[in-house]
C-alpha positions in Angstrom: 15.9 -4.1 11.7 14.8 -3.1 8.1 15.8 0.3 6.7 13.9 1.5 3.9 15.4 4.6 2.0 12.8 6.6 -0.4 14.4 9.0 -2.9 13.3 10.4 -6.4 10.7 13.0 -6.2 11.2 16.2 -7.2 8.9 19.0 -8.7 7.7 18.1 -12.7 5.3 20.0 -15.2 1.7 18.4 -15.4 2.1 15.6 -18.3 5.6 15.2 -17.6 7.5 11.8 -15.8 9.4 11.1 -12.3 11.2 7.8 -11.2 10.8 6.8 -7.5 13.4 4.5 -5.9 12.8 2.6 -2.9 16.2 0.9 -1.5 15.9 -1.5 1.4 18.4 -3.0 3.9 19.4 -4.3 6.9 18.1 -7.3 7.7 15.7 -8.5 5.3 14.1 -11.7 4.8 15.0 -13.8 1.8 11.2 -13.2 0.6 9.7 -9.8 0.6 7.2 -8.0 -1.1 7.1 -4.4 -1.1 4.6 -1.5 -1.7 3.9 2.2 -3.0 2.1 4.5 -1.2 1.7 8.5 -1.0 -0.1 10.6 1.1 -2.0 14.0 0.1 -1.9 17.1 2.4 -5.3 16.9 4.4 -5.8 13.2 3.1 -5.2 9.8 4.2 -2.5 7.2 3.0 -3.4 6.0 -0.1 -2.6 2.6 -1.6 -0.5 2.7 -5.3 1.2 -0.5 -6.2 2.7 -3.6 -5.0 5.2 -5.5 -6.1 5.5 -9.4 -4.8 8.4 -11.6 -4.2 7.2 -13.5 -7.0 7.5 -11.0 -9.4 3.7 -10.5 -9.6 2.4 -6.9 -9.7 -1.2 -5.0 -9.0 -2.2 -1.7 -9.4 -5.1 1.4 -7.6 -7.2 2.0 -10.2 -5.8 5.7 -9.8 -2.6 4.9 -11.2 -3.2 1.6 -13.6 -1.7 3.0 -16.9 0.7 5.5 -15.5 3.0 3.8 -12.7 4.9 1.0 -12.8 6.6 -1.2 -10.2 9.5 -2.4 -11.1 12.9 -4.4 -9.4 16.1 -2.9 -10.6 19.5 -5.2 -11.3 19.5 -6.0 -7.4 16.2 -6.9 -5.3 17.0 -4.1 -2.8 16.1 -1.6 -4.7 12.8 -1.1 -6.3 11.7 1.5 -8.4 8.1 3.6 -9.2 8.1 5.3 -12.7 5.5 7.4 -12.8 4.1 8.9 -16.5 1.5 11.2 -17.2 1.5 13.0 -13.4 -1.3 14.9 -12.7 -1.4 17.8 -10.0 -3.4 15.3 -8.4 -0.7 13.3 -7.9 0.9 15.7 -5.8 1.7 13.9 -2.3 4.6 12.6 -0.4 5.2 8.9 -1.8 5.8 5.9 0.6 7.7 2.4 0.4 6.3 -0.4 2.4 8.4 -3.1 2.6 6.9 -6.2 4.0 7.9 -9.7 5.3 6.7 -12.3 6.9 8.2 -10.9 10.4 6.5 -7.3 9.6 6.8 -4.3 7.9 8.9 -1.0 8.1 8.2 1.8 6.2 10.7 4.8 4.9 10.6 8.6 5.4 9.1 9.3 1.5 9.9 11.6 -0.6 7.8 14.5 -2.2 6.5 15.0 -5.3 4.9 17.8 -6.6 2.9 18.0 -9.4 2.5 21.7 -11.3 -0.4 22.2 -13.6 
């Protein structure tokens, strides 16, 4: 079983900056890629980044620009910075991680966006 631990969010000023973490364990594959996600009140879940194993990276049009994905010093722990946030960009913000057994998916953390 994979644990995936979302932490970061906050409430920030329109224009301002948050850093997301997403910290995986348990027992992972060797190869993994994982993913950003966030969900609106009212809306569906909305695709933001992904980050492969490889070290490639791809971007929602929403967000090209603004977010990053990024691995930190140790692969379990991945990190969203997010610049220039937008009230639109209020939501609760998901981590995917995915293998080639599956995927398992954290609690998310809030962010909230104030214009």
């Amino acid at each position: 079983q994979v644990q995936v631990v979302e932490s970061g969010g906050g409430l920030v000023q329109s224009g301002g900056s948050l850093k997301l973490s997403c910290e995986v364990s348990g027992r992972t594959l060797s190869a993994y890629d994982i993913g950003w996600y966030r969900q609106a009140p009212g809306k569906e879940r909305e695709y933001l980044a992904r980050l492969w194993d490889n070290g490639l990276t791809q971007y929602e049009d929403a967000v090209k620009g603004r977010f990053t994905i990024f691995r930190g010093t140790t692969k379990n722990v991945v990190y969203l910075q997010m610049n220039n946030l937008k009230p639109e960009d209020t939501a609760v913000y998901y981590c995917e991680y995915l293998s080639g057994t599956g995927d398992s998916w954290g609690r998310g953390t809030k962010v909230t966006v104030s214009s």
